[in-house]
N, CA, C and O of each residue as an XYZ file, in Angstrom:
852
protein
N      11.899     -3.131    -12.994
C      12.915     -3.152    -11.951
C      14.212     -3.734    -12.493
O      14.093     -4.733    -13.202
N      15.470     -3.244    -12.257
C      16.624     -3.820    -12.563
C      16.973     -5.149    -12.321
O      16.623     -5.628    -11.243
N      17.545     -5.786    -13.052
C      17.337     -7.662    -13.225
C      17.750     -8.141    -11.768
O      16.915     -8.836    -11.187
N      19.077     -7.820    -11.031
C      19.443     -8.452    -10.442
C      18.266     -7.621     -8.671
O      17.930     -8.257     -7.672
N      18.128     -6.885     -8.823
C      17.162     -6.388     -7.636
C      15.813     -7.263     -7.807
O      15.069     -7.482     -6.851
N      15.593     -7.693     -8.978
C      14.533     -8.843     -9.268
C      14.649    -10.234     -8.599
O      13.841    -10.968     -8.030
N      16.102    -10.318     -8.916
C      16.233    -11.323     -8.633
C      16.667    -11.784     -7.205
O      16.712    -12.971     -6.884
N      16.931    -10.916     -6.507
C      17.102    -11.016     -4.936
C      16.069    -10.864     -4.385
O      16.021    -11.285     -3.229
N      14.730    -10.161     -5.011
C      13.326    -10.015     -4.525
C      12.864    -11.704     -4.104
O      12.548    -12.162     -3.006
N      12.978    -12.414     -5.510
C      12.515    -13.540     -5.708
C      13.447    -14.334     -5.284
O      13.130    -15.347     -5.908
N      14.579    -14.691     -4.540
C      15.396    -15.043     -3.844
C      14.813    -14.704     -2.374
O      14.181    -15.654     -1.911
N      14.848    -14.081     -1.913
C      14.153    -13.677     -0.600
C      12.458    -14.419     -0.264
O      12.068    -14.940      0.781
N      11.616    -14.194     -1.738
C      10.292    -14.484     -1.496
C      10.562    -16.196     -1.138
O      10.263    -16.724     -0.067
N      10.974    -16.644     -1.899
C      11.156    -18.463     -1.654
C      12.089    -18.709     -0.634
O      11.621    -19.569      0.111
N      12.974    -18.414     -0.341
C      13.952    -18.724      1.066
C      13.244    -18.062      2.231
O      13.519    -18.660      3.271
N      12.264    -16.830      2.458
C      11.405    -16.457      3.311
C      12.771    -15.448      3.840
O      12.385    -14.279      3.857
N      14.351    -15.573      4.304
C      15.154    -14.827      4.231
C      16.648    -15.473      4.186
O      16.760    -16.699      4.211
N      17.880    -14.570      4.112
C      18.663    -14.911      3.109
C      19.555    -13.771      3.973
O      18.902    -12.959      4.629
N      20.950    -13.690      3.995
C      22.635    -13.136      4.608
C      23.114    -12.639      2.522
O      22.602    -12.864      1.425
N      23.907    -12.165      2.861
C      24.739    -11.293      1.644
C      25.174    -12.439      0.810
O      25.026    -12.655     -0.393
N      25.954    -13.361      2.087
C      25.989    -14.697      1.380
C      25.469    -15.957      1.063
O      26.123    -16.947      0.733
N      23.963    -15.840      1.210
C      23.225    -16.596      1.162
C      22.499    -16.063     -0.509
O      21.796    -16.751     -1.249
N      22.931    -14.741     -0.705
C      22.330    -14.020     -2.203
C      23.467    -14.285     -3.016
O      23.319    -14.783     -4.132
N      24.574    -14.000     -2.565
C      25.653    -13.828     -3.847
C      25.514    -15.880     -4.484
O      25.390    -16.244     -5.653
N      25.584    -16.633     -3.450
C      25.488    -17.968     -3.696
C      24.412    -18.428     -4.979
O      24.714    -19.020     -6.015
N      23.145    -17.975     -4.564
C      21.704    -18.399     -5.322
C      22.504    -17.288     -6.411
O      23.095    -17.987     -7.234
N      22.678    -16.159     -6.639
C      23.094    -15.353     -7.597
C      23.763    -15.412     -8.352
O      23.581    -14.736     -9.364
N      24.803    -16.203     -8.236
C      25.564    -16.845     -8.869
C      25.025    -17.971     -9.969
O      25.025    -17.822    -11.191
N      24.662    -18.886     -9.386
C      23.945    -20.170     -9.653
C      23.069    -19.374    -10.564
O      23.714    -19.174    -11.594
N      21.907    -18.843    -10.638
C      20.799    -18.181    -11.680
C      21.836    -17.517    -12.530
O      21.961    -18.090    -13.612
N      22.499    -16.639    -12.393
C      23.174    -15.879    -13.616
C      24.510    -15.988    -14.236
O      24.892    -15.212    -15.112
N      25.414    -17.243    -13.637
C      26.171    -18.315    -13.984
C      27.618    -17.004    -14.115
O      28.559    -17.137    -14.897
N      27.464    -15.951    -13.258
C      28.677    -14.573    -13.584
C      29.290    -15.013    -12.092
O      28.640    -15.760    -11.361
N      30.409    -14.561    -11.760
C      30.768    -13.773    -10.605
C      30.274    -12.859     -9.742
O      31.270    -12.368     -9.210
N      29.372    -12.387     -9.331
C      28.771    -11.376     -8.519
C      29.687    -10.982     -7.530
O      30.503    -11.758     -7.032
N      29.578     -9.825     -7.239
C      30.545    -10.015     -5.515
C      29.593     -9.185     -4.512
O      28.732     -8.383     -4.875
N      30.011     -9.639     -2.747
C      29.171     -9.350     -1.866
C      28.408     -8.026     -2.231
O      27.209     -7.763     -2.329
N      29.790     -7.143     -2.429
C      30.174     -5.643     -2.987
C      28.728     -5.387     -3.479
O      27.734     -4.915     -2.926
N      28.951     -5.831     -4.617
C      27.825     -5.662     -5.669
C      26.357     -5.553     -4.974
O      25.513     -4.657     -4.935
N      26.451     -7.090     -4.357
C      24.451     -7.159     -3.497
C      24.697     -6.250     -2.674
O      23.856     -5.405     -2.981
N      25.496     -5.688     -1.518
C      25.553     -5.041     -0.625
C      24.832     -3.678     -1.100
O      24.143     -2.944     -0.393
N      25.213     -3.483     -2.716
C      24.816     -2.493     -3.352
C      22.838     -2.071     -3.223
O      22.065     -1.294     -2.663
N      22.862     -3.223     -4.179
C      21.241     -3.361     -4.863
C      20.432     -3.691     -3.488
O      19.273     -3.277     -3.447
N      20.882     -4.324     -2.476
C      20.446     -4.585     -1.408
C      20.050     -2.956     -0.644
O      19.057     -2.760      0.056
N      21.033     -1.985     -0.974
C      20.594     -0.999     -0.175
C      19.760      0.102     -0.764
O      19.095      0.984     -0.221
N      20.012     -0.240     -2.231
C      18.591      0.505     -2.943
C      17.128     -0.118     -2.599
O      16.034      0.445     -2.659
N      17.435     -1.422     -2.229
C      16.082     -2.429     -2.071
C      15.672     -1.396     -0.735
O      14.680     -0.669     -0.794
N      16.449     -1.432      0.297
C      16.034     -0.549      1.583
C      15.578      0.796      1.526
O      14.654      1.237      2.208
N      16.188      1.385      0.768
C      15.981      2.393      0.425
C      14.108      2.516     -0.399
O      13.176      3.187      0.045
N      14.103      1.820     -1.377
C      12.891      1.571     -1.705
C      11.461      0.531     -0.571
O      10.516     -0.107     -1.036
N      11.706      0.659      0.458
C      11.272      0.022      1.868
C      10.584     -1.469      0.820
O       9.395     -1.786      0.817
N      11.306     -1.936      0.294
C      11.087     -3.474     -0.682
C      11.828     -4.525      0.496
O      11.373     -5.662      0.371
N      12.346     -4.470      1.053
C      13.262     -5.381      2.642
C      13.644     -4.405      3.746
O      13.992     -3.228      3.849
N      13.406     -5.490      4.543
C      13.242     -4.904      5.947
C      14.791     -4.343      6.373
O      15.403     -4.387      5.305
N      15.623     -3.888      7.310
C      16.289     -3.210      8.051
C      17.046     -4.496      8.531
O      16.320     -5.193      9.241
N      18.017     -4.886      8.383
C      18.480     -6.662      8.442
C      19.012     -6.431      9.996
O      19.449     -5.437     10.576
N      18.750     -7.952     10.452
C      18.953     -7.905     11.545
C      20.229     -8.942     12.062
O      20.567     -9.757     11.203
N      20.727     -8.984     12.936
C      21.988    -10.063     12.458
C      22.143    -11.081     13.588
O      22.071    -11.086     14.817
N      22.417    -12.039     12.482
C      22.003    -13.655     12.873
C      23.640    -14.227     13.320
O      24.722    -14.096     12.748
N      23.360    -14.710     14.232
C      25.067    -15.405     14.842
C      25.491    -16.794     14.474
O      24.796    -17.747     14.824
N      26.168    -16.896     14.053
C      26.829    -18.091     13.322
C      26.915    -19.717     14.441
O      27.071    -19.699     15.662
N      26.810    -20.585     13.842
C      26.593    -21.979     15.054
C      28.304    -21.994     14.779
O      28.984    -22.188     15.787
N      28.840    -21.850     13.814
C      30.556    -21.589     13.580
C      30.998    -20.423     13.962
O      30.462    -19.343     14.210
N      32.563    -21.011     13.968
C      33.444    -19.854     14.362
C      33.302    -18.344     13.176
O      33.082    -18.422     11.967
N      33.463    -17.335     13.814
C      33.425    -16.105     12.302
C      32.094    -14.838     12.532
O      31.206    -15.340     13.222
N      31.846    -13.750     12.235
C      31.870    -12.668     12.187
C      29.869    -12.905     12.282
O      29.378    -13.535     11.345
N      29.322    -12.610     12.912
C      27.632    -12.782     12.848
C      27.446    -11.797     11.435
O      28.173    -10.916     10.977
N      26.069    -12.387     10.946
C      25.817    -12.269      9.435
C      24.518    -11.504      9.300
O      23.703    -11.719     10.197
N      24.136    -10.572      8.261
C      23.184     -9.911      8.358
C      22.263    -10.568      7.817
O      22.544    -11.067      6.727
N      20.462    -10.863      8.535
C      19.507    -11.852      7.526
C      18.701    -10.298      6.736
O      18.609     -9.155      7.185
N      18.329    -10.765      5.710
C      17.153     -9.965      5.036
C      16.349    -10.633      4.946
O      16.528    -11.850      4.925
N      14.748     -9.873      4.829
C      13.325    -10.346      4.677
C      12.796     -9.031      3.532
O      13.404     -8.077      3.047
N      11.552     -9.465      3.416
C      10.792     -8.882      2.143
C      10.059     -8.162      3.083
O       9.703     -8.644      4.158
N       9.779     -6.822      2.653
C       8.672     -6.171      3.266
C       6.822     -6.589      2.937
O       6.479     -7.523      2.212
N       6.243     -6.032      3.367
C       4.671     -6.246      2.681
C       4.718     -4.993      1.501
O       3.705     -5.065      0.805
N       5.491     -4.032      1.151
C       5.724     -3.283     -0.003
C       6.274     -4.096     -1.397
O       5.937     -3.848     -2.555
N       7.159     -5.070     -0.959
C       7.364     -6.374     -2.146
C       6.666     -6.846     -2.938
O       6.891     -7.049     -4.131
N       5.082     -7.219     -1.884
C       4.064     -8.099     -2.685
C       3.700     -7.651     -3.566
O       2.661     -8.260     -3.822
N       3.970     -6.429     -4.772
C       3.414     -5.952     -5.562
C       4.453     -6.654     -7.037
O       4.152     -6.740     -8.228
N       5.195     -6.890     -6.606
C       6.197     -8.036     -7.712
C       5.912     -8.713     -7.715
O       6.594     -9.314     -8.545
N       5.108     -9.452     -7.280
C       4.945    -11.303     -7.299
C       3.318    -11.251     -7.287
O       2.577    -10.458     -6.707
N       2.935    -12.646     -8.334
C       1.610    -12.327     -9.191
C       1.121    -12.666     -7.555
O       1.830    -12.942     -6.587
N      -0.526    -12.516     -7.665
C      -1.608    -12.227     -7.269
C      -2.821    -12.562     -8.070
O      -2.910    -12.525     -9.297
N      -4.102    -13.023     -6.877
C      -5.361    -13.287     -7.327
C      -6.357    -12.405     -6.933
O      -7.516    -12.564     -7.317
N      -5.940    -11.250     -6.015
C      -6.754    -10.559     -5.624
C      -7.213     -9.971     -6.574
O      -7.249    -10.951     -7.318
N      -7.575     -9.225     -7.137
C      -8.604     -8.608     -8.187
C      -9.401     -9.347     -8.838
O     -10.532     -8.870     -8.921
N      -9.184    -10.761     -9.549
C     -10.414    -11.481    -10.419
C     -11.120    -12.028     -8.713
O     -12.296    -12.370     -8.590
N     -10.199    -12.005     -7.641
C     -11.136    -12.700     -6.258
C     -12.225    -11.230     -5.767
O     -13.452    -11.249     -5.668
N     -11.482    -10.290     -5.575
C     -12.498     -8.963     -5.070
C     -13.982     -8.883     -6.301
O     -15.177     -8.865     -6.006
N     -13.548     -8.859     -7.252
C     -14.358     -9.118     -8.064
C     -15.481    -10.059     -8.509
O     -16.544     -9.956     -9.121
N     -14.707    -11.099     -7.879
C     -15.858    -12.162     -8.191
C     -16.907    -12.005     -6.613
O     -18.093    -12.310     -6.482
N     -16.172    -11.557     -5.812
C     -17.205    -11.610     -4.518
C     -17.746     -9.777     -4.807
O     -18.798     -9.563     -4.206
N     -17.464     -9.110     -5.220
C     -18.714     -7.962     -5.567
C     -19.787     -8.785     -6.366
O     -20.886     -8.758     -5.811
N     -19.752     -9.356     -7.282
C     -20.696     -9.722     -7.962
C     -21.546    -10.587     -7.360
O     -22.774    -10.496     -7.359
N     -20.878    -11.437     -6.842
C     -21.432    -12.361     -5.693
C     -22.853    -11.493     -4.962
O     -24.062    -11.692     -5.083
N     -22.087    -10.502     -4.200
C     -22.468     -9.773     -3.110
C     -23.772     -8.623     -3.919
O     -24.829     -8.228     -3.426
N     -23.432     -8.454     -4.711
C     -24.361     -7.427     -5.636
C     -25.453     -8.111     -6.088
O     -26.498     -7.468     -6.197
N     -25.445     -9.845     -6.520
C     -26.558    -10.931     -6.962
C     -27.081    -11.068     -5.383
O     -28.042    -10.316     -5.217
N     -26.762    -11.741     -4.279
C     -27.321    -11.839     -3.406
C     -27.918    -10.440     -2.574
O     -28.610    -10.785     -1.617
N     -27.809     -9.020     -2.719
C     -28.199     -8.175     -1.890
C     -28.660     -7.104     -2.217
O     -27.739     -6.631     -2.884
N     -29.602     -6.245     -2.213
C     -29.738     -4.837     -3.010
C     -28.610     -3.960     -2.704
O     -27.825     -3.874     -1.759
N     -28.818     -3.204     -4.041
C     -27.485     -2.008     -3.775
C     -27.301     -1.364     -2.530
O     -26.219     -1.039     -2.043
N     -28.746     -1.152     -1.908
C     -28.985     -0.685     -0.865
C     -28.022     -1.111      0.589
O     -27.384     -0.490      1.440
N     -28.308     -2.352      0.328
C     -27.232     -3.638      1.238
C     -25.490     -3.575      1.291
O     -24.563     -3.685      2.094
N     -25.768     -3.307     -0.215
C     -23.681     -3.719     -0.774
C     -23.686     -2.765      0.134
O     -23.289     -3.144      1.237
N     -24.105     -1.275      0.027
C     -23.497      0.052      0.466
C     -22.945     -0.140      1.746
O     -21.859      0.184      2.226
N     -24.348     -0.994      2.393
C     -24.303     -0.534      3.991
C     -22.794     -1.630      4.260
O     -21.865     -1.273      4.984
N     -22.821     -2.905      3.554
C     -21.747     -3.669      3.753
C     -20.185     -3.111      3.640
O     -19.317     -3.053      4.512
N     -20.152     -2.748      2.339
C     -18.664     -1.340      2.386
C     -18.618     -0.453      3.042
O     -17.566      0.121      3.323
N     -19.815     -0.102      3.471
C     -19.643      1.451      4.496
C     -18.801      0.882      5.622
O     -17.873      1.500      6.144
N     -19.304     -0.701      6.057
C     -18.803     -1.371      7.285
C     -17.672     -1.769      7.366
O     -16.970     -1.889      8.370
N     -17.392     -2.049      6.030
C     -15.690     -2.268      5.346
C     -14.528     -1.143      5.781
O     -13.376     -1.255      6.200
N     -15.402      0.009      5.473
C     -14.490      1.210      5.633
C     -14.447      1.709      6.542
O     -13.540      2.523      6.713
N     -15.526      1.436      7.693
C     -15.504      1.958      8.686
C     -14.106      1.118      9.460
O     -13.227      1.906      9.808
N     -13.816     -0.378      9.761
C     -13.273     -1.411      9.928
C     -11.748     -0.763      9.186
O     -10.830     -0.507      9.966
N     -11.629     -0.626      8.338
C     -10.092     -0.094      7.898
C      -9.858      1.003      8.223
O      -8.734      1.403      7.919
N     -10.796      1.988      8.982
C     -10.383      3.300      9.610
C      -9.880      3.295     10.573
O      -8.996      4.104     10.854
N     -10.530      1.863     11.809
C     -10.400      1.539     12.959
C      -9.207      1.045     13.476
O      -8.758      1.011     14.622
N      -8.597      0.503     11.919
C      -7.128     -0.483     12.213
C      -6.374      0.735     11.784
O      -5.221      0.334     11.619
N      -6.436      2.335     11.451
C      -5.642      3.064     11.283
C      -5.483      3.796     12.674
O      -4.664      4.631     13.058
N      -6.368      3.296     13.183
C      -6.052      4.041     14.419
C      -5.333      5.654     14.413
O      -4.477      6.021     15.219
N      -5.826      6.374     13.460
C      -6.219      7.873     13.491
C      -6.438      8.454     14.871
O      -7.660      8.462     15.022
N      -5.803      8.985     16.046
C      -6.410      9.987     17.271
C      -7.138     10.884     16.798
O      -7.200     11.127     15.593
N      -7.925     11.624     17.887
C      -8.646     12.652     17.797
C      -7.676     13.906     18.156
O      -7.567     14.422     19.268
N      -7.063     14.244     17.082
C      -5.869     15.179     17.605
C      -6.659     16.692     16.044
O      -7.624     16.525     15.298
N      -5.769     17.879     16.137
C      -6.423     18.683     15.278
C      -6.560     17.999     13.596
O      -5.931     16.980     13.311
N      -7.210     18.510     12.852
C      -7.559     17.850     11.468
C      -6.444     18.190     11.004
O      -6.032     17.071     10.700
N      -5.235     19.229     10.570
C      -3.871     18.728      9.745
C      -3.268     17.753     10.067
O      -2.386     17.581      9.226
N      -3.224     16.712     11.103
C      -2.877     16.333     11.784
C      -2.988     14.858     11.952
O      -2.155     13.981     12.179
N      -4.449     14.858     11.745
C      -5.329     13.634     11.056
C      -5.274     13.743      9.612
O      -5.055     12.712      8.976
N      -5.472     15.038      8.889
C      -4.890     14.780      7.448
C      -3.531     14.006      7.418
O      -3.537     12.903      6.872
N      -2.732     14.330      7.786
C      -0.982     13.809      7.591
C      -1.287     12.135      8.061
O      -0.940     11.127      7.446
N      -1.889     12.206      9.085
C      -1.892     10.546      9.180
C      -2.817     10.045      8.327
O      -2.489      8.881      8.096
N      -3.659     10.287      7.828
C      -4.767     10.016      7.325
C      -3.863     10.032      5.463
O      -3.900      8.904      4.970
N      -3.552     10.503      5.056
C      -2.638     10.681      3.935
C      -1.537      9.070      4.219
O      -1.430      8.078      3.498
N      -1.044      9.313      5.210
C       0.156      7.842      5.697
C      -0.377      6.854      5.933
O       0.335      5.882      6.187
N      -1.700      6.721      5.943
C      -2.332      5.416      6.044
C      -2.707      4.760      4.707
O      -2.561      3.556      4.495
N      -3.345      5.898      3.560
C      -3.723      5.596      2.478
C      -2.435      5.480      1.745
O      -2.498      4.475      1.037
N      -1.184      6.144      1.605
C      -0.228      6.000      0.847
C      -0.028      4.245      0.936
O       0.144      3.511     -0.037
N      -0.104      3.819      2.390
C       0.694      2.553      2.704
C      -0.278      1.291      1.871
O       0.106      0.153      1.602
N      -1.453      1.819      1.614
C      -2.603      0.922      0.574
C      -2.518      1.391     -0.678
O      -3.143      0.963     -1.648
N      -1.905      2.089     -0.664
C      -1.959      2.303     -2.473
C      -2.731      3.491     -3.096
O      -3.406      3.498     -4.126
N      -2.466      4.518     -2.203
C      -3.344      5.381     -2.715
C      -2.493      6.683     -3.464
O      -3.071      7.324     -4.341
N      -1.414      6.950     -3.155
C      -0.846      7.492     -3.810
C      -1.406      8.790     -3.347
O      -1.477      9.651     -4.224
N      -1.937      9.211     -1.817
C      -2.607     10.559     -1.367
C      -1.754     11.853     -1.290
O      -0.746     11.835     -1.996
N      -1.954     12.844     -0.641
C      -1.730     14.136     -0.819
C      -2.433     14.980     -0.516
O      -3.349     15.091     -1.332
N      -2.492     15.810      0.438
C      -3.325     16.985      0.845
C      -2.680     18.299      0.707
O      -1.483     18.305      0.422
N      -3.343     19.490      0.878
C      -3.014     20.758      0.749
C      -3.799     21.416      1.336
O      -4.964     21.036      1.227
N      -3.465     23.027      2.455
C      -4.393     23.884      2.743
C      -5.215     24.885      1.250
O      -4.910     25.075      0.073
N      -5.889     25.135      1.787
C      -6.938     25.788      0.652
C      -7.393     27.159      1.127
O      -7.336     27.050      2.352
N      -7.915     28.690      0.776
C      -8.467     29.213      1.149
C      -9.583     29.282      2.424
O      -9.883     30.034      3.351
N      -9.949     28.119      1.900
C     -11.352     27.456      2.794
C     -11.865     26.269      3.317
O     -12.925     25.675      3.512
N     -10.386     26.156      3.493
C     -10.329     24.209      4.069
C      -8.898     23.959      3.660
O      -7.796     24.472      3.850
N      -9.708     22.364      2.650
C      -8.145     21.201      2.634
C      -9.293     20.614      1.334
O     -10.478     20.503      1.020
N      -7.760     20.345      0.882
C      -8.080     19.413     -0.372
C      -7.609     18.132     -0.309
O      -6.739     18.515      0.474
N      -7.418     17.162     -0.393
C      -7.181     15.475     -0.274
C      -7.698     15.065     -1.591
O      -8.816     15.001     -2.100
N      -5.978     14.700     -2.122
C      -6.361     14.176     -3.067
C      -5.966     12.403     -3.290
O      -5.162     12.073     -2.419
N      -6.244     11.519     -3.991
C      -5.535     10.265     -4.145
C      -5.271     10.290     -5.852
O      -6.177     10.448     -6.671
N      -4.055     10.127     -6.136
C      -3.697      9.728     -7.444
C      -3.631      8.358     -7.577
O      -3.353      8.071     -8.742
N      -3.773      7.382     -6.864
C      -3.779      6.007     -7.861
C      -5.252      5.582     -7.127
O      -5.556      6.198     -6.105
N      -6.011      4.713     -7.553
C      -7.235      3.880     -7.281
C      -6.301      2.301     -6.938
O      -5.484      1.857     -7.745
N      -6.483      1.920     -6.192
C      -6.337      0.260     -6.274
C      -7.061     -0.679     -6.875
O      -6.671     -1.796     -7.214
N      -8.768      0.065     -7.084
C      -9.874     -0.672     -7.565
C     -10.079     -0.421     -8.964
O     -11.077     -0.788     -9.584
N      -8.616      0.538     -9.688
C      -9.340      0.449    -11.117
C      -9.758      0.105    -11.459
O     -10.852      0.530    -11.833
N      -9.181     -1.330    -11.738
C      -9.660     -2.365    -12.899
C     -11.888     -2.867    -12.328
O     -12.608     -3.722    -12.842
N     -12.213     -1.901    -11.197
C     -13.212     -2.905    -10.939
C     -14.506     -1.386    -10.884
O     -15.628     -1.343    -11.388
N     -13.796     -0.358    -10.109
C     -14.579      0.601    -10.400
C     -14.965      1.500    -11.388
O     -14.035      1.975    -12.039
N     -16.053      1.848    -11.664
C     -16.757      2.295    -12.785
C     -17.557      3.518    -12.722
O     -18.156      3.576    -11.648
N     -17.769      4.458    -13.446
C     -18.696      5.147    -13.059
C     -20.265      4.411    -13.209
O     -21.216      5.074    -12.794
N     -20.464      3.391    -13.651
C     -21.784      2.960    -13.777
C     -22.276      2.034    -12.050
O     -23.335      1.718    -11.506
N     -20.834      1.909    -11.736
C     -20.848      0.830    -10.252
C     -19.407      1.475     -9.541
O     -18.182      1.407     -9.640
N     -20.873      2.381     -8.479
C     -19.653      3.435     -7.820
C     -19.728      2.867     -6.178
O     -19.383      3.590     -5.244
N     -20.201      1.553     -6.002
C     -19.702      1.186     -4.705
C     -18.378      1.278     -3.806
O     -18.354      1.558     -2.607
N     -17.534      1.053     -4.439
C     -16.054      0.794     -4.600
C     -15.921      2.137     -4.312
O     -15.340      2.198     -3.228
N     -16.259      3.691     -4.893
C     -15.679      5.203     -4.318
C     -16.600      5.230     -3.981
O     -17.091      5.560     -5.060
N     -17.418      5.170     -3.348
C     -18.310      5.498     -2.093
C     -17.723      4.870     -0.884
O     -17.856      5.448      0.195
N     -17.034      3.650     -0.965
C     -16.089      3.012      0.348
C     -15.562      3.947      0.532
O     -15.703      4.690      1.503
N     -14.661      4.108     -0.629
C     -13.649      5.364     -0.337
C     -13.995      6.404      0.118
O     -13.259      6.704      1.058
N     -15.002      7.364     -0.125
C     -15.515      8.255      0.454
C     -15.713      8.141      1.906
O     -15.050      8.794      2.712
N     -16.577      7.354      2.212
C     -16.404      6.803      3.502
C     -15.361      6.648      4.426
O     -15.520      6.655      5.647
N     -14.187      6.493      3.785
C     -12.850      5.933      4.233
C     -12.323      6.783      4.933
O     -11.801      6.695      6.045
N     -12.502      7.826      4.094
C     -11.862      9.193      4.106
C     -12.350     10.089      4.885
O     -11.661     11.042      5.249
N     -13.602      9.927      5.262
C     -14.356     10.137      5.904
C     -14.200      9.459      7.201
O     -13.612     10.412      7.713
N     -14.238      8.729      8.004
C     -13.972      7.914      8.462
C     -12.570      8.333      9.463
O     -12.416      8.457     10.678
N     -11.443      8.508      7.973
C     -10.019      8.713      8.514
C      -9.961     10.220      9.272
O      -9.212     10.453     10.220
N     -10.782     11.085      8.747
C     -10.585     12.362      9.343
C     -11.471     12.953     10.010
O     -11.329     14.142     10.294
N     -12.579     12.234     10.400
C     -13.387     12.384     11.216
C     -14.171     13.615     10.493
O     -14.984     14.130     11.261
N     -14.131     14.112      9.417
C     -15.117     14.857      9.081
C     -15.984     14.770      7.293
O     -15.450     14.481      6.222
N     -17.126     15.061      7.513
C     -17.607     14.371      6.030
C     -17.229     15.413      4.582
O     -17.923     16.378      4.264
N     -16.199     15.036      3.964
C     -15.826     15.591      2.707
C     -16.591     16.299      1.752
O     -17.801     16.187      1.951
N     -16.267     17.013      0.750
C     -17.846     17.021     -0.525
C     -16.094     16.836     -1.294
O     -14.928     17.217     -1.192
N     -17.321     15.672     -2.329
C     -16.351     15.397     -3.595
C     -16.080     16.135     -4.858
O     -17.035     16.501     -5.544
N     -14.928     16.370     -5.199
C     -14.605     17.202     -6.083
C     -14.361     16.666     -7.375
O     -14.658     17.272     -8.404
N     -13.723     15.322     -7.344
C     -13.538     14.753     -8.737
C     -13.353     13.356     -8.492
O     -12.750     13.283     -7.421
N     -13.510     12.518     -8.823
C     -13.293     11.244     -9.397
C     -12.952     10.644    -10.458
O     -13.315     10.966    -11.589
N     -12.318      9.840    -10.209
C     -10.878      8.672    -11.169
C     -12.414      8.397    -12.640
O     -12.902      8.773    -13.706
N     -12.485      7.254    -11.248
C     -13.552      6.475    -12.432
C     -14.609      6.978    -13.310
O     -15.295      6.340    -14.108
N     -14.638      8.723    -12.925
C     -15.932      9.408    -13.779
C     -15.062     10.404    -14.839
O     -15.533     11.456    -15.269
N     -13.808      9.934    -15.164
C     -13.023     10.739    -16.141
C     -12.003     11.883    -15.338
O     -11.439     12.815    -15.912
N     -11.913     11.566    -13.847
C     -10.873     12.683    -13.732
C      -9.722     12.387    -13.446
O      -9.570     11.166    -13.409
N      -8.385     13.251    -13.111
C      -6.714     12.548    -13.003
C      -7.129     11.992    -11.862
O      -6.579     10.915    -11.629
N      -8.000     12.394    -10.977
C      -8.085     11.766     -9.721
C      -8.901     11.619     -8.731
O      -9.954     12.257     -8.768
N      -8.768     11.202     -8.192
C     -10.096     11.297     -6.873
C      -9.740     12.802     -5.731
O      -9.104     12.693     -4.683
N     -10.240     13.939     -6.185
C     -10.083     15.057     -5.193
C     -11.507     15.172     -3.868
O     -12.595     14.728     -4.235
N     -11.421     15.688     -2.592
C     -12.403     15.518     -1.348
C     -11.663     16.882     -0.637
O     -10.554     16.966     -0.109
N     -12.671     17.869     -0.827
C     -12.545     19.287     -0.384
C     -13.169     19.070      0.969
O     -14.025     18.194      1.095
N     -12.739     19.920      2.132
C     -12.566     19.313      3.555
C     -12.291     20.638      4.392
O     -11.172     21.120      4.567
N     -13.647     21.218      4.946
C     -14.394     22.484      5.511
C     -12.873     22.532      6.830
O     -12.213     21.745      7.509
N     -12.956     23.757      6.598
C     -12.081     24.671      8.191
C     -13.058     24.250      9.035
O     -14.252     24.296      8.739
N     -12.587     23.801     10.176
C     -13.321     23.606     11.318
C     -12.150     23.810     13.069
O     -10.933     23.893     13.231
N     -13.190     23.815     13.915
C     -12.247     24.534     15.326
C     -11.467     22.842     15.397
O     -11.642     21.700     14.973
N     -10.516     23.658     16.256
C      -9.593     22.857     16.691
C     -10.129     21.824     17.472
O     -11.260     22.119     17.858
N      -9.592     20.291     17.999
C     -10.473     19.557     18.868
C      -9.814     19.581     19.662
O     -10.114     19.050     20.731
């Protein structure tokens, strides 16, 4: 990411939020230049543009003078600033895999995924329909999804895994959630076409023509 869009990220994360002139100030101070409003007004609207800060809302002055715009960090931000989640997801699979048969983990992620379908709150409206939301739910987790009509259905695909670093083809709990998920999101049960973790670009889930609901 470009230095100074870095650096208003991490300006924002520790002040919690921050006015044009509440950035050019700290901006100054860290990079010891001149900055001008001009300038953040700039990088600030690529930040929006990249949904990295919220839509500023404007804060009224206890002084005389012109009300001021605040910015905040989106939940799209948190991907700049370190994190423990993965050695933590990880250490509680293993956890969960020593205390339970595989048999168990499954039924436990199935319950996982069922639970993150529920907070997508997907309607029962026709399946392109639930694809498109069902696609906008996974993009917003990291899935990097995508669907297409097919001769004989729908294809759904995800180009990124979130669970790389943990799923395996030897320990396929982790895309069986997913399967589930997906399942789950579109109310109808997929057949899998390819998977990340078993050598493919991606996780593809071919997805039968069916009547309208």
């Amino acid at each position: 990411m470009q230095e100074t869009r870095q650096h208003i990220l991490e300006i924002l994360h520790i002040k919690g939020q921050a006015t044009v002139d509440d950035l050019v100030g700290e901006l100054r101070d860290r990079r010891g230049d001149t900055i001008t409003a001009v300038t953040v007004r700039h990088h600030l609207n690529e930040l929006l543009r990249e949904k990295l800060i919220t839509t500023p809302e404007l804060k009224h002055r206890n002084s005389p003078g012109r009300p001021q715009h605040i910015y905040t960090l989106t939940a799209d931000a948190r991907q700049f600033f370190p994190n423990n989640y993965q050695p933590l997801i990880e250490s509680l699979l293993q956890q969960i895999s020593q205390q339970f048969s595989s048999g168990e983990v499954n039924v436990i992620l199935e319950g996982v995924a069922d639970r993150m379908a529920a907070n997508a709150q997907v309607p029962n409206v026709a399946l392109p329909e639930r694809l498109r939301l069902a696609v906008e739910y996974l993009n917003k987790h990291g899935y990097d999804a995508n669907w297409q009509q097919t001769d004989d259905g729908y294809e759904l695909r995800t180009n990124n895994c979130p669970y790389h670093h943990i799923a395996t083809a030897s320990n396929s709990a982790l895309c069986d959630m997913d399967m589930r998920l997906v399942a789950s999101l579109i109310g109808v049960v997929p057949r899998l076409l390819s998977r990340a973790s078993s050598g493919g670009s991606n996780c593809s889930y071919w997805i039968p023509l069916v009547p309208d609901r």
